[in-house]
C-alpha positions in Angstrom: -5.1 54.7 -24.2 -4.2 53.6 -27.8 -1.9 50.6 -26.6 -2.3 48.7 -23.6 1.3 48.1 -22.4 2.3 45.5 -20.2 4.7 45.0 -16.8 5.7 41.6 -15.4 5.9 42.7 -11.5 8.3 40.2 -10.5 10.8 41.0 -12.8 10.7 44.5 -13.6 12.2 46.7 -11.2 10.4 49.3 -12.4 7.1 48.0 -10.6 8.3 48.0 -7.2 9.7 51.5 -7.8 6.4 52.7 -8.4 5.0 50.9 -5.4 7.3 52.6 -3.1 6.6 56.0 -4.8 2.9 56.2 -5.3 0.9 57.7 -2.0 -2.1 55.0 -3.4 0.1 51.7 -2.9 -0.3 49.2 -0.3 1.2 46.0 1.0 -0.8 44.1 -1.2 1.1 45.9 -4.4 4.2 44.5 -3.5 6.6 42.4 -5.1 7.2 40.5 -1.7 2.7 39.7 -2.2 3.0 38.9 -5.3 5.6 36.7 -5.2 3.7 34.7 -2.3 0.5 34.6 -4.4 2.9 32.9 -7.3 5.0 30.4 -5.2 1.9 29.5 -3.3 -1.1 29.0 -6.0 1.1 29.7 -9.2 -1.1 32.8 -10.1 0.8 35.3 -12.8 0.8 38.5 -12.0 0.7 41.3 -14.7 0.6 45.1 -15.1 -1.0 47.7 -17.2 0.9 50.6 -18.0 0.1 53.6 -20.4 3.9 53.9 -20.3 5.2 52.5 -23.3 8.3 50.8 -23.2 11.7 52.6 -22.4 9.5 54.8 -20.6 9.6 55.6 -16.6 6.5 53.3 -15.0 3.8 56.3 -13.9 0.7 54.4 -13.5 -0.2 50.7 -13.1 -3.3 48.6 -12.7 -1.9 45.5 -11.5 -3.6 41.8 -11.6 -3.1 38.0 -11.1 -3.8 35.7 -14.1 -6.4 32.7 -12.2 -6.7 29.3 -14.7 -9.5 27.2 -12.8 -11.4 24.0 -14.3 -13.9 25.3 -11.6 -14.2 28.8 -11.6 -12.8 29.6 -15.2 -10.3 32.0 -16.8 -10.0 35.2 -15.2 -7.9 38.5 -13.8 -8.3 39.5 -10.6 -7.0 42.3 -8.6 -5.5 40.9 -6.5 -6.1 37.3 -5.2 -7.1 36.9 -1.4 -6.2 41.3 -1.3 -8.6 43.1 1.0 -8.1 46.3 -1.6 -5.9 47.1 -4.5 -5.9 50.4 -6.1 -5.2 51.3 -9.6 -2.2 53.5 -8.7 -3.1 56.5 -11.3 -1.5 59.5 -11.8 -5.2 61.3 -11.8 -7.9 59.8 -10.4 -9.9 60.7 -14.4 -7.3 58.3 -15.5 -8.7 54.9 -15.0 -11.1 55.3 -18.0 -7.9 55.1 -19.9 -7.4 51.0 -18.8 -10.5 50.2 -20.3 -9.7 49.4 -23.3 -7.1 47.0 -21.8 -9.8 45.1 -19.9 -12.1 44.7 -22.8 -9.1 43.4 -25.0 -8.0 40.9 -22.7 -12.1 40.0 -21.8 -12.0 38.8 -25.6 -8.4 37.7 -25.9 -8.1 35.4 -23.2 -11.5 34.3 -23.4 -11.6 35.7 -19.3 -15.3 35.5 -17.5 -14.8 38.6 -16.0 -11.9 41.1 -14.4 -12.2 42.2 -11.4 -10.8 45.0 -9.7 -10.7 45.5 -5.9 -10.9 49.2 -5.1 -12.3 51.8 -2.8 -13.5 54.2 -5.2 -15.1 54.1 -8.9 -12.5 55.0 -11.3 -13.6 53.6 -14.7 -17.0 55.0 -15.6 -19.2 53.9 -17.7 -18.3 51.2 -19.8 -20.1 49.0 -22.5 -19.2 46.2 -20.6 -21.6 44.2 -17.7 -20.8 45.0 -14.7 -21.5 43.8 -11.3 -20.3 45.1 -7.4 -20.0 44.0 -4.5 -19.6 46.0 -1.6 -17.4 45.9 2.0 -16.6 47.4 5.1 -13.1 48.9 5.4 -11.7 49.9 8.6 -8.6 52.2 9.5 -7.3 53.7 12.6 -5.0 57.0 12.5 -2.3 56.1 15.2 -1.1 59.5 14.8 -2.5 60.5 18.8 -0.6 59.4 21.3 -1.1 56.1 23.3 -3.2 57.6 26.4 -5.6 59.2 23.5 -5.7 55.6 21.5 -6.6 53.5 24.4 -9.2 56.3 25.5 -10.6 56.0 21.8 -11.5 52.8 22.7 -14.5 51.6 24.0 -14.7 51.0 27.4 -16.2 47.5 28.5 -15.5 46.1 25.1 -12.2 46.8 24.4 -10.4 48.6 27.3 -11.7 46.3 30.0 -10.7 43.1 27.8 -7.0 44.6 27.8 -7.1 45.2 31.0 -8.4 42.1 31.8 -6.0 40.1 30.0 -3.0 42.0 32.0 -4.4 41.0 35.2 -4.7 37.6 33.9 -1.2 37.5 33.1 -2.2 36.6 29.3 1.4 36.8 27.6 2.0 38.2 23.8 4.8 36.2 21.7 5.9 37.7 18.8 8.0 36.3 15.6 8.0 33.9 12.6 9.7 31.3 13.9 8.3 27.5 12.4 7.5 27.2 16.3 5.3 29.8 16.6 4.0 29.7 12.4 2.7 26.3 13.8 0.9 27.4 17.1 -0.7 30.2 14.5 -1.9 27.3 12.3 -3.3 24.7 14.8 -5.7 28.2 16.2 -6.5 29.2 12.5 -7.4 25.8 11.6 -9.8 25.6 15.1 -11.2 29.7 14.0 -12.0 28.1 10.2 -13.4 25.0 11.5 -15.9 27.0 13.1 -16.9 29.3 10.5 -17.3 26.2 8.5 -14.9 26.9 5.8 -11.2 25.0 5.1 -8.4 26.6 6.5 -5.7 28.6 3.8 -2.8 26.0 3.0 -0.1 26.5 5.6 2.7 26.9 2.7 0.8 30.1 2.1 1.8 31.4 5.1 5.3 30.1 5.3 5.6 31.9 1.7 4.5 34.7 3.4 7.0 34.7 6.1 9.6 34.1 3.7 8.9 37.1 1.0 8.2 39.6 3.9 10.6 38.2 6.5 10.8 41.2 9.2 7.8 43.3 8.0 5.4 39.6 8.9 5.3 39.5 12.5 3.2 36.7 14.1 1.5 37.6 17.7 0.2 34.7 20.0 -1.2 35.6 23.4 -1.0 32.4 25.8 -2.4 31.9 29.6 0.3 29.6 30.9 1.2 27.2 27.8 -1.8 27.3 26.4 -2.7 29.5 23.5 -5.7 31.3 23.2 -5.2 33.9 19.9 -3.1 35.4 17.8 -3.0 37.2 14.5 -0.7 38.1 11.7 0.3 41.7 10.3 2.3 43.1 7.9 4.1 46.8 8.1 4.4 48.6 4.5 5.9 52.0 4.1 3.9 54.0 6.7 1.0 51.5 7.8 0.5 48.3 10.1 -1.7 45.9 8.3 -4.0 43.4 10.3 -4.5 40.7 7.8 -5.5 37.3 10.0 -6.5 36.5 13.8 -7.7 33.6 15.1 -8.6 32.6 18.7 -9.5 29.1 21.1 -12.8 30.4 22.1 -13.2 29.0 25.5 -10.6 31.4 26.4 -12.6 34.8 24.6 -13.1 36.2 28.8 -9.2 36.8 29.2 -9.1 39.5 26.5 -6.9 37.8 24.3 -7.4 39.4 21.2 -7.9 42.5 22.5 -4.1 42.6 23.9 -3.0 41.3 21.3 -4.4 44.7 18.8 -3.2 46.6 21.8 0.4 45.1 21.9 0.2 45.8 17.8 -0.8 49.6 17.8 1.9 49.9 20.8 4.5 48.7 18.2 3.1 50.4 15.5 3.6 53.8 17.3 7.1 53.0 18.6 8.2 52.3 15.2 6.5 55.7 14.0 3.8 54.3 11.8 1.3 56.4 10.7 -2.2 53.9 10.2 -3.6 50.5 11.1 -5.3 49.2 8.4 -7.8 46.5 9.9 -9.0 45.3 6.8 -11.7 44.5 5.2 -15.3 43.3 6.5 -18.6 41.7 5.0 -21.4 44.0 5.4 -23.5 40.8 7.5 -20.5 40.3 9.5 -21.9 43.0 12.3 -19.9 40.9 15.3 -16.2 41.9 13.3 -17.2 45.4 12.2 -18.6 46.2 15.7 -15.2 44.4 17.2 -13.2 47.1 14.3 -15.3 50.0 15.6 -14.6 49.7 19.1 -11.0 50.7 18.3 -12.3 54.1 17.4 -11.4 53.2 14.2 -12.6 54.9 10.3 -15.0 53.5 8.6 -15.2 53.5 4.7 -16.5 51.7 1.9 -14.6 48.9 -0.5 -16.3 48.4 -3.9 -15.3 45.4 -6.0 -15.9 46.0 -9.6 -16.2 42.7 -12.0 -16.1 43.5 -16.1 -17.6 40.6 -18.3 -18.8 41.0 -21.8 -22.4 39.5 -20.7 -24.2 39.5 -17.5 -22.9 37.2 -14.6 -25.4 35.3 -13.1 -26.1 34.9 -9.6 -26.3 30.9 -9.4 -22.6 31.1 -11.5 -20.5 28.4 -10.0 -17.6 30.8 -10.2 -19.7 32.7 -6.9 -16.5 30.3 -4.9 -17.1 31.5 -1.8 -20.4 31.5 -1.8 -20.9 27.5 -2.8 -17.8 26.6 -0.5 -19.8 28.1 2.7 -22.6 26.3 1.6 -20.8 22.7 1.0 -18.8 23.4 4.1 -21.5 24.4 6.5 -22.6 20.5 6.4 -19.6 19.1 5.5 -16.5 20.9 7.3 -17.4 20.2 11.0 -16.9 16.0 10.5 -13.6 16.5 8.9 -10.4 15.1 10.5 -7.8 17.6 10.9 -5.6 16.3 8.1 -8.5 16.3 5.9 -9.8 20.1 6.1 -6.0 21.0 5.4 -5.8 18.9 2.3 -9.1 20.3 1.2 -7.9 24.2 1.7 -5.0 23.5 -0.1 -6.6 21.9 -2.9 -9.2 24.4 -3.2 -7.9 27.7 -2.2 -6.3 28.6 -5.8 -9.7 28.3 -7.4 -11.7 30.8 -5.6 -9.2 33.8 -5.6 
């Protein structure tokens, strides 16, 4: 690529014409994600093109601009995005946006750009570069509902819906402030558990308002009470599981589990082709066993970072892995009010 051309997402309607176009796209593409990421943490998205101006937009490799005191200068693609492909017209074509991540490396004095894909598209490069690896989950809903539940392993994931029907466990579904903040006060019990501040609630009420009907919210309650309930979105043909949460003194009704169920039902009513559970850490074997039991895919996400030198292991800009350690001490004694302060005030530095 001689010039490196550039796209400003949110304003160019060009961008979200290729997103609904290109087979590659996902939700996380999207003008409607995008503009969340900016209203939330004031990230800047931006697009490579090697369409020069005036031109149709055929390809795009699409990235949010992240200023941190903490973690530094750098371009990410994209922010708190499970995957995001370069959508290419050939798959050989990603060594063509190379010269565009070296140039803004040095420009923009960036520590490193990283790219959040399934597959290695760029090559070899003279650049460092470091991967990280997850585990990527997707379920065809293409069979019909008697074959999908059958998929499904038995004890696990069958008997826990069926379980949760007998129990007279209840699904709600919607976006209403109501049932954002039911959502919130189980999210905030899930993260306080797994040690780490929760996302700032105005994340998620962004969300509701840049996705509106293609958000939907599912709690499953016993009575009153609430015991779980996750958040998807729906983009072009595919259901997208992006966060659950649960009270787990209530995990024996089955909760979850009918609450997936009740999701892939929808799904298939509203003649969607894919569940797209999301991604996984490899040491996480409790949530890839929970994806696997849906008779779900397995496949492999690779994150690719580009610096101009080696990145260190001990780097302070390794976010997530210095928040888990501060927070497996500290988050447990925090008052409510308190771990929400925190995750707001620290969620737009580790991207």
């Amino acid at each position: 690529m001689n010039h490196a051309y550039t796209v400003h997402p949110l304003h160019d309607p060009e961008w979200a014409e290729l997103v609904d176009r290109h087979p590659r796209s996902s939700i996380f593409h999207t003008v409607a994600w995008l503009r969340a990421l900016h209203r939330t943490y004031g990230y800047e998205p931006i697009a490579y093109t090697t369409s020069a101006p005036g031109q149709a937009l055929r390809d795009g490799l699409v990235f949010c601009r992240v200023a941190s005191w903490i973690t530094g200068r750098r371009l990410i693609s994209l922010p708190f995005s499970d995957h995001c492909e370069p959508l290419l017209e050939n798959a050989g074509d990603g060594r063509k946006f190379v010269s565009a991540i070296e140039q803004a490396l040095f420009a923009e004095r960036l520590r490193y750009v990283e790219i959040r894909g399934t597959c290695d598209l760029f090559g070899a490069t003279c650049l460092s570069r470091s991967t990280q690896t997850y585990c990527f989950h997707t379920l065809d809903l293409e069979p019909d509902l008697a074959t999908l539940f059958h998929n499904c392993h038995r004890s696990s994931t069958q008997r826990k819906i069926l379980r949760a029907q007998r129990e007279g466990v209840v699904c709600e579904t919607g976006r209403s402030p109501k049932l954002l903040d039911v959502f919130y006060d189980l999210l905030l019990m899930t993260r306080r558990r797994h040690r780490v501040p929760p996302q700032p609630k105005a994340w998620f009420r962004n969300l509701i308002d840049c996705f509106a009907d293609a958000l939907d919210i599912r709690v499953a309650f016993k009575g009153k009470q609430p015991v779980a309930a996750i958040l998807t979105l729906r983009h072009k043909n595919t259901l997208v599981y992006k966060y659950g949460c649960s009270d787990t003194r209530f995990n024996n009704l089955g909760g979850t589990q009918l609450l997936f169920w009740r999701s892939i039902q929808a799904a298939r009513h509203e003649g969607l082709s894919f569940f797209d559970l999301g991604r996984s850490d490899l040491d996480n074997k409790g949530l890839i066993a929970f994806k696997d039991r849906w008779g779900s895919a397995r496949a492999t996400l690779t994150y690719s970072r580009f610096a101009v030198s080696p990145l260190s292991d001990k780097d302070p800009l390794n976010a997530r892995g210095s928040l888990s350690r501060v927070g497996t001490s500290i988050v447990p004694l925090l008052p409510s009010w308190l771990l929400r302060a925190v995750g707001s005030a620290v969620y737009r530095h580790i991207a």
